[in-house]
C-alpha positions as a printed NumPy array, in Angstrom:
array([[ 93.683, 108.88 , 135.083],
       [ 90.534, 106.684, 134.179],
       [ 90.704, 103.939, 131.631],
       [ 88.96 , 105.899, 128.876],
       [ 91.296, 109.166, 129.677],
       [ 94.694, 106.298, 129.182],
       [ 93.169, 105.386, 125.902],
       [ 92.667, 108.893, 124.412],
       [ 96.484, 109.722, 125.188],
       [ 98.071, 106.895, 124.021],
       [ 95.954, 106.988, 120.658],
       [ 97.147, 110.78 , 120.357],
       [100.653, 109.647, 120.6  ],
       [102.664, 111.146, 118.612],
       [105.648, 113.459, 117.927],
       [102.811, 116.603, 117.566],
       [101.44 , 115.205, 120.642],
       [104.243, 113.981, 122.498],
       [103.849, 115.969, 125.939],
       [ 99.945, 115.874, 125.819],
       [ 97.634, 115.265, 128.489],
       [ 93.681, 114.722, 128.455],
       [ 91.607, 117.926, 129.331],
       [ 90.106, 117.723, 132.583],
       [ 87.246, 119.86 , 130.836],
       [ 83.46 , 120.009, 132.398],
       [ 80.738, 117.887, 131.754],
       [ 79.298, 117.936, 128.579],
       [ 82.087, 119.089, 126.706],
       [ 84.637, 117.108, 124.513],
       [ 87.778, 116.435, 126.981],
       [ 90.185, 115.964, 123.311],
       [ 94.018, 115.97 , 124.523],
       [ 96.373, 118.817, 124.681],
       [ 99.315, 119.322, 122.757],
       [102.303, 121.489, 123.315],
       [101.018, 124.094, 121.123],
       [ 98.068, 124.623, 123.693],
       [ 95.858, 123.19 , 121.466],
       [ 93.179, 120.861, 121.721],
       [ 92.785, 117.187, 119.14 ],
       [ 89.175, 115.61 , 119.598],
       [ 89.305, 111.964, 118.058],
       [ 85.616, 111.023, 116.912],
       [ 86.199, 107.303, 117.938],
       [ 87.321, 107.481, 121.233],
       [ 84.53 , 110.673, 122.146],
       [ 81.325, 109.755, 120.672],
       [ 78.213, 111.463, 121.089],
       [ 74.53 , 111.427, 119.732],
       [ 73.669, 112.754, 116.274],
       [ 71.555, 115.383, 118.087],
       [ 73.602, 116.268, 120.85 ],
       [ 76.647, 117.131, 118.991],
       [ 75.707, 120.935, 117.939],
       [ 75.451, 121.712, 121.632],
       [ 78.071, 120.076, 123.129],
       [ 80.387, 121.073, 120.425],
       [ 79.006, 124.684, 120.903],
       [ 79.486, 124.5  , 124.471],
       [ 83.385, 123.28 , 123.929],
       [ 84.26 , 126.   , 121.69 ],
       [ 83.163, 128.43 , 124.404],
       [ 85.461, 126.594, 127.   ],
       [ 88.061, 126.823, 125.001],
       [ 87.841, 129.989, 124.214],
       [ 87.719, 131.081, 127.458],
       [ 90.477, 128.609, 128.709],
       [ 92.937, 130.424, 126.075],
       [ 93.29 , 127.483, 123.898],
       [ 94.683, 127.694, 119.969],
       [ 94.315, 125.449, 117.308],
       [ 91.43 , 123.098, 118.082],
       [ 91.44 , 119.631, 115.467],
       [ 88.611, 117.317, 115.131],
       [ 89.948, 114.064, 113.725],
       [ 86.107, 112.696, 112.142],
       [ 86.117, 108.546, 111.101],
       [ 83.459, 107.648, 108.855],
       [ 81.194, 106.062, 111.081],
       [ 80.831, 109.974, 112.37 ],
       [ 80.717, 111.859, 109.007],
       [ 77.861, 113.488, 110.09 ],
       [ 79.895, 115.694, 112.435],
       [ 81.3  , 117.108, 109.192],
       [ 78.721, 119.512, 108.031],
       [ 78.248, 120.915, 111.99 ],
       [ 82.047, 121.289, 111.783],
       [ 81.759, 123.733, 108.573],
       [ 79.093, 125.616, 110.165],
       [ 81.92 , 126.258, 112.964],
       [ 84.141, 127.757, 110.907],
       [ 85.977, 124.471, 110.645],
       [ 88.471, 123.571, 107.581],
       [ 89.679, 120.956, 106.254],
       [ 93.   , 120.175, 106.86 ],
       [ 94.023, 116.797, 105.202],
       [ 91.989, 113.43 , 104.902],
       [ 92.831, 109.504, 104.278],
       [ 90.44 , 106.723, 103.801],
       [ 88.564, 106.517, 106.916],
       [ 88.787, 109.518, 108.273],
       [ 88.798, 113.532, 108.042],
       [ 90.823, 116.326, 110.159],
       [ 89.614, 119.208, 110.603],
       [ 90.901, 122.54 , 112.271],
       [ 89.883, 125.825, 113.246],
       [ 92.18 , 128.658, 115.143],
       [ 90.416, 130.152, 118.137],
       [ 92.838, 133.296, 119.236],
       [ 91.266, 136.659, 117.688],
       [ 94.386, 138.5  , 118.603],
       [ 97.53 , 136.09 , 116.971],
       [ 97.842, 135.25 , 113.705],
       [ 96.839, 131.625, 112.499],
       [ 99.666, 129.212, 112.893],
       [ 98.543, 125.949, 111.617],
       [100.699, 124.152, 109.462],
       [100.199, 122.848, 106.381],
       [ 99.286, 119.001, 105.691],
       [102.248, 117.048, 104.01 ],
       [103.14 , 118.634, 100.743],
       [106.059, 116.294,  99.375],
       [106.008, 112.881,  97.855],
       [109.028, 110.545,  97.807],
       [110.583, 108.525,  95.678],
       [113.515, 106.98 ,  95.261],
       [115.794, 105.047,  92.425],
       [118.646, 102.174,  92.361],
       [122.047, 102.42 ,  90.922],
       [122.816,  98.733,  90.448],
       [126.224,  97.247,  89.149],
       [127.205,  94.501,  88.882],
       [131.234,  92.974,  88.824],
       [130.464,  92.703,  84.935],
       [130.342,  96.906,  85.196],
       [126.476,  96.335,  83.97 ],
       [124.062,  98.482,  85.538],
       [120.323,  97.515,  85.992],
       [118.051,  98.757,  83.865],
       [114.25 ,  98.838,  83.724],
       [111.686,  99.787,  80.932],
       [108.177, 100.166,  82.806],
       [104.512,  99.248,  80.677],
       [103.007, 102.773,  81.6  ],
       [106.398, 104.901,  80.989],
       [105.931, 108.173,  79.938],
       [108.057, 107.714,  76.736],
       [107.397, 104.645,  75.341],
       [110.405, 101.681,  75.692],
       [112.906, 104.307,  77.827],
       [115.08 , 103.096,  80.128],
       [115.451, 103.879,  83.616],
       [116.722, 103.146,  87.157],
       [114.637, 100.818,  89.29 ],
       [112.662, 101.92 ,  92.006],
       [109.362, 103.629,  93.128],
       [107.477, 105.458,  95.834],
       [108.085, 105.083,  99.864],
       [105.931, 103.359, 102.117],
       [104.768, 105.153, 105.235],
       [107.172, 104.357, 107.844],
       [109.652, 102.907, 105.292],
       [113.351, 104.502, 105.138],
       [114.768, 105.674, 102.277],
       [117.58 , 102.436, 101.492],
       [114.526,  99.885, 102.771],
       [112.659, 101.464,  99.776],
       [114.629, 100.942,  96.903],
       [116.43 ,  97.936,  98.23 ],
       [112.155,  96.282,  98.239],
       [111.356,  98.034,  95.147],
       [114.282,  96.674,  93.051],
       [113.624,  93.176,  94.849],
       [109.683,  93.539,  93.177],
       [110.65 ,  94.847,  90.126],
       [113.357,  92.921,  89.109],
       [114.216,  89.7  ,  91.969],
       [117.995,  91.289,  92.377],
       [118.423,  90.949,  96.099],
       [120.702,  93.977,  97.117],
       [122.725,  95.404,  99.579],
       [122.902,  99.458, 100.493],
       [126.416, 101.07 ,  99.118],
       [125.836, 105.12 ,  99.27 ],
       [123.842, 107.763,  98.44 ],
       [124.618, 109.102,  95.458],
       [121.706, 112.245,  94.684],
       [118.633, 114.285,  96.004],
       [116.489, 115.506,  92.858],
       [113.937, 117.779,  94.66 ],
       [110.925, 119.053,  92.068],
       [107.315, 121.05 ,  92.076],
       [104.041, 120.174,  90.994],
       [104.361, 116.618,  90.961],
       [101.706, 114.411,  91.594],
       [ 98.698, 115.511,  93.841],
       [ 99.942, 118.805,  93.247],
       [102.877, 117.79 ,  95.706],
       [106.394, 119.037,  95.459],
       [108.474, 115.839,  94.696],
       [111.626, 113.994,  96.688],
       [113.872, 111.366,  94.744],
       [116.713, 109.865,  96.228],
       [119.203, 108.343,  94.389],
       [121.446, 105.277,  95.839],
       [124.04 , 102.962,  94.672],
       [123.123,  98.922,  95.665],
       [125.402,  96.247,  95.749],
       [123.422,  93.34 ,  93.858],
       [123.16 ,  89.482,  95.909],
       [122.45 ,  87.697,  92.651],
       [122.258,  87.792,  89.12 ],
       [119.497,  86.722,  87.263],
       [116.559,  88.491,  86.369],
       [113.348,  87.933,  86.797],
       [110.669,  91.138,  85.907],
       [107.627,  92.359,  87.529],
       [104.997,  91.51 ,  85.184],
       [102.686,  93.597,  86.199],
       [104.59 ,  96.613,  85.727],
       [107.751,  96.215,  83.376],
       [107.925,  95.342,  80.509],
       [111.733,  94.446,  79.807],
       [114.497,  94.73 ,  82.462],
       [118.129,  93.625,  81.763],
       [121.692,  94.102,  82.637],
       [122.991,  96.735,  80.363],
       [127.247,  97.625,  79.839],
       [127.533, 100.883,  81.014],
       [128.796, 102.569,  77.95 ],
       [125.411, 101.535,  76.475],
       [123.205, 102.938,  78.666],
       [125.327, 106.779,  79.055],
       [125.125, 106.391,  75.595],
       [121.501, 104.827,  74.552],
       [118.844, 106.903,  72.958],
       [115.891, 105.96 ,  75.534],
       [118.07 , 106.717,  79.023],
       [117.1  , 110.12 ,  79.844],
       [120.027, 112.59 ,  79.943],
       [119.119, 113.153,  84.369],
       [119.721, 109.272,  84.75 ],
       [122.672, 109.407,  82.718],
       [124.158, 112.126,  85.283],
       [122.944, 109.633,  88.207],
       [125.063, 107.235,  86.837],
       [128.141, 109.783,  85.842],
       [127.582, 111.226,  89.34 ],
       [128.18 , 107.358,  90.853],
       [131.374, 106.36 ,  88.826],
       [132.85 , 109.667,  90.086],
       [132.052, 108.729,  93.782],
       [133.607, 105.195,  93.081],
       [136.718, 106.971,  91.395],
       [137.18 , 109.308,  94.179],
       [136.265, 107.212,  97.209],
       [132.957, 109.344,  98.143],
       [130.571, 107.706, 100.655],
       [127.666, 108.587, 101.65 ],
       [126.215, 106.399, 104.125],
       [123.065, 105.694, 106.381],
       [123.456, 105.732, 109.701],
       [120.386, 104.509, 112.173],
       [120.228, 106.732, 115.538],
       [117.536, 107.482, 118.251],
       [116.014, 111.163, 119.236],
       [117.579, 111.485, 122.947],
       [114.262, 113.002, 123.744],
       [111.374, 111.43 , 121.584],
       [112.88 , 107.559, 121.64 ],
       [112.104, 107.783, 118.414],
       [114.436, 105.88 , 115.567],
       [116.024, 108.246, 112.645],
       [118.342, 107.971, 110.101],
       [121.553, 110.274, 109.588],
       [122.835, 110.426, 105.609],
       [126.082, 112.169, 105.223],
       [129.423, 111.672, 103.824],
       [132.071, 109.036, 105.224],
       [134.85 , 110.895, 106.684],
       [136.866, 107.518, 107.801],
       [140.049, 107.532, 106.237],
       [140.235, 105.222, 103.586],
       [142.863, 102.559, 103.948],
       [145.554, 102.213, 100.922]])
C-alpha cells in the first residue's frame, strides 16, 4: 500500500469504517475507501483535484461504481473544496449532515434495493447532578437565562464529544459551582422530542458524592447557587415538580440500597473503550 493509500485509511478510521480498505480503482477516478456496507467515502482533503477536472472525473467514478456494484457512495467536502458542492447536487447528491469545516454528502447507487442510509445523529445529551452533602443539603443552581425566571434546578449541562456520561456532570458541576465530586449511581434516563435542533433529547440523571464544600458560582452563567435542606427544595415553589421526582427517586435508592453503577469495558472486536450502566447486584454487607 503506497503512502498516500496508508493515509486515506487511517483518516477513514472509524467504527463505520472499521474493515475498510482503499479502492484499487483506475486512473482518473476517486480511489475513496470501502466500508463494510460496500460502499465507497471520498474525503476532499486527502483526494484533491482541479476545479475543472472534477465534473469528469467524478462522472467517470460514478460509472465505476456503478458497474463495480457499489452502494452508498459519501463525499466528505472541507471548505477549501466547497466548490465540489454544487457538482455534487447536480449528481443527485444530498446532504447528509455538516459541521464547521466541512460537508457530507451521499447518494445511493443500486436501482434495484431500497435506500439504506442512515440518518445523521438525531439525539442531544444532557445530563444533571444529584449532590448531597453529610448536612442532607442538596446542590442547587438558579441559571441567568432559565426559562422561568429564579427556578431552581440540578447542576449540569450538555456532553462533550467523546465525553462519558459521569465525566460530564462530574466537569459541569466543577464549572458551575467549584464542588469537586465523586460518581455514586445513576439514578434516571428522561428521554424527550423536539428538543433543540429539532433533536430528540437524552438526560441522565446521577447522584455525586461532593469533595468540598464551599461554593463558588459560574458567573457567567448562574446567577445564585447554594446548598439547600432537602425538605426545602421537594417543597420550594421554583424546583420543578420532574426534579423534585429526581431527587424522591434518589432517597429511595439510598433507602433501599439501589446502585447503579458505571462500569468501563473494551469491544473484544473494535478495541474500542465503552461504558456498561446497570444495577449493582453485589450483596450488600450488613
Amino acid at each position: 500500500m503506497s503512502e498516500k493509500q496508508d493515509n486515506i485509511l487511517n483518516a477513514a478510521d472509524s467504527w463505520f469504517n472499521k474493515y475498510a480498505a482503499v479502492e484499487d480503482a483506475p486512473e482518473g477516478i476517486f480511489k475513496g475507501v470501502s466500508d463494510r456496507f460496500n460502499g465507497i467515502t471520498v474525503d476532499s482533503n486527502l483526494e484533491t483535484c482541479l476545479p475543472d477536472k472534477f465534473t469528469s472525473i467524478l462522472q467517470k467514478s460514478l460509472a465505476y461504481w456503478t458497474e463495480s456494484r457499489k452502494r452508498g457512495i459519501w463525499f466528505k467536502v472541507h471548505l477549501n473544496s466547497s466548490h465540489w458542492v454544487p457538482e455534487l447536487v447536480n449528481n443527485d447528491f444530498k446532504f447528509h449532515h455538516a459541521k464547521e469545516n466541512f460537508v457530507t454528502m451521499y447518494r445511493w447507487l443500486p436501482s434495484d434495493e431500497s435506500v439504506n442510509i442512515p440518518p445523521y445523529a438525531h439525539t442531544m445529551v444532557g445530563v444533571g447532578a444529584i449532590v448531597v452533602n453529610k448536612q442532607n443539603q442538596i446542590l442547587a443552581v438558579s441559571e441567568k437565562n432559565a426559562l422561568i425566571k429564579n427556578s431552581w434546578k440540578l447542576p449540569g449541562g450538555y456532553v462533550e464529544p467523546s465525553e462519558n456520561f459521569v465525566e460530564a456532570a462530574i466537569r459541569e458541576v466543577q464549572e458551575e459551582t467549584s464542588i469537586m465530586t465523586k460518581f455514586d449511581t445513576v439514578i434516571a434516563i428522561r428521554h424527550a422530542h423536539n428538543a433543540g435542533f429539532e433533536c430528540s433529547d437524552l438526560y441522565i440523571v446521577m447522584a455525586l458524592t461532593p469533595e468540598n464544600k464551599e461554593i463558588k458560582k459560574c458567573e457567567r452563567e448562574i446567577s445564585k447557587c447554594e446548598w439547600m435542606n432537602i425538605d426545602d427544595y421537594l417543597n420550594h415553589p421554583k424546583v420543578h415538580e420532574t426534579n423534585r421526582n429526581f431527587l424522591r427517586l434518589y432517597l429511595k435508592y439510598k433507602e433501599n440500597g439501589i446502585t447503579l453503577t458505571c462500569k468501563d469495558e473494551v469491544h473484544q472486536i473494535l478495541k474500542k473503550q465503552y461504558n456498561i450502566y446497570s444495577v449493582d447486584l453485589t450483596e450488600k454487607k450488613c
